[in-house]
C-alpha positions as CSV (number, residue, x, y, z in Angstrom):
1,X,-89.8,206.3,116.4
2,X,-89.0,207.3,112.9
3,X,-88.4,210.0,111.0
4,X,-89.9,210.5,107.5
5,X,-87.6,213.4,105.8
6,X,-88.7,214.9,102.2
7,X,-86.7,217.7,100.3
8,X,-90.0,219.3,98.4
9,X,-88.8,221.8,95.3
10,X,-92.3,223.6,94.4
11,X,-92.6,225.1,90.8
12,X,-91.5,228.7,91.1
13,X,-94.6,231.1,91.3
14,X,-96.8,228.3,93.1
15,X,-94.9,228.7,97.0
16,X,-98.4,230.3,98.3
17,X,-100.6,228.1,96.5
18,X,-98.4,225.2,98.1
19,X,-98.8,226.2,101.6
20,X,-102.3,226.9,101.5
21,X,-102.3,223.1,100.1
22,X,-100.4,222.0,102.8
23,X,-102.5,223.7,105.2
24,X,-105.5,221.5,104.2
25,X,-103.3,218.1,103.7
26,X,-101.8,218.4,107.3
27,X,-105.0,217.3,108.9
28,X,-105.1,214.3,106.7
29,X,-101.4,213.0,107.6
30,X,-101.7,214.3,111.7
31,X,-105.4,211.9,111.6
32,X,-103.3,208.6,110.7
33,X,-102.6,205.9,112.5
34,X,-98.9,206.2,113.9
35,X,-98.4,209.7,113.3
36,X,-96.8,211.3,116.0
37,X,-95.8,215.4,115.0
38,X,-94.3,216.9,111.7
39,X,-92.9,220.3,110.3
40,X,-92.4,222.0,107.2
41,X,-89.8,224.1,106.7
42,X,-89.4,226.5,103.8
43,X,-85.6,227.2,102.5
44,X,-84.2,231.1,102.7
45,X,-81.6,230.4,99.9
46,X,-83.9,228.7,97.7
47,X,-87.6,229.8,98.4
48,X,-89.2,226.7,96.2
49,X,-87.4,224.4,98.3
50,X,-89.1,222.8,101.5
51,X,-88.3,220.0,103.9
52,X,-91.2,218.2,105.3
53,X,-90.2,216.1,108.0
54,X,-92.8,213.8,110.0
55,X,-92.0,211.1,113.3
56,X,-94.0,208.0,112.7
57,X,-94.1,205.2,115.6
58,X,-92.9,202.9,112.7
59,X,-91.7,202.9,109.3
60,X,-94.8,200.8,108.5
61,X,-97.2,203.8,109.8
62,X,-95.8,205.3,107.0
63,X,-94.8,203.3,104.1
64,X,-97.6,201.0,104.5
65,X,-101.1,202.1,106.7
66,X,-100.8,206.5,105.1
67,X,-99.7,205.3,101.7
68,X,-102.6,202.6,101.3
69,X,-104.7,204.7,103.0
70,X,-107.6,206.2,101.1
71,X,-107.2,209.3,102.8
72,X,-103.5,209.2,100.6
73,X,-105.3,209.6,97.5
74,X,-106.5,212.9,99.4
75,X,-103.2,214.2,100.3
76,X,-101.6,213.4,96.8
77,X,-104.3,215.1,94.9
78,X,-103.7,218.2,96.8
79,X,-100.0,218.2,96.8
80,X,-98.1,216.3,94.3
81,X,-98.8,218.8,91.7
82,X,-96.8,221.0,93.2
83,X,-93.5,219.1,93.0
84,X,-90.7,219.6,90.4
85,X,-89.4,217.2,90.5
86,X,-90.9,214.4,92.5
87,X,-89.2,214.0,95.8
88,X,-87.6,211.4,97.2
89,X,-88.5,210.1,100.9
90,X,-85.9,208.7,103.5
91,X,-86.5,207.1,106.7
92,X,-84.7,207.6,109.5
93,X,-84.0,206.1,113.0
94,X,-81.7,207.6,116.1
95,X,-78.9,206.1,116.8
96,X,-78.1,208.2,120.3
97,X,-81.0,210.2,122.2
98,X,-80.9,213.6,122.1
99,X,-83.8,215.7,124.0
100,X,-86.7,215.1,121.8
101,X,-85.7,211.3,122.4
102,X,-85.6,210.7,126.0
């Protein structure tokens, strides 16, 4: 499994209008092939700051079948707007099980 992690900073003033976007793009990501959960998390120190983190089955679910994906035009139309600046997206793998892993 991996796990997609993005640090999201929102214009300030837009948080709502973000997470009722989000609301709407989540059944688009959950419907692709090789998605397995996600969460977003919204910062207490810094209120436009999120971290959106999603388990894919590979890093291919991701980086190749959701972002080729017509239905990523869908997601980026309702989201990117929102992000200042752009984030950057890291992949991760586990290196020792923990509970979610065994």
């Amino acid at each position: 499994m991996i796990l997609e992690v993005a640090i999201l900073n929102i214009f300030a003033g837009q948080e709502s209008d973000f997470e009722h976007s989000f609301a709407e793009a989540q059944t688009i990501i959950a419907s692709t092939k090789g998605y397995v959960r996600h969460e977003l998390k919204r910062c207490i120190e810094k209120p436009s700051r999120y971290l959106l983190l999603v388990h894919w089955d590979t890093l291919e679910d991701h980086t190749e079948g959701f972002r080729n994906s017509p239905e990523y035009q869908n997601w980026k139309a309702l989201l990117h707007r929102y992000y200042d600046p752009f984030p950057e997206v890291e992949h991760y793998q586990s290196v020792s099980a923990g509970a979610d892993d065994i």
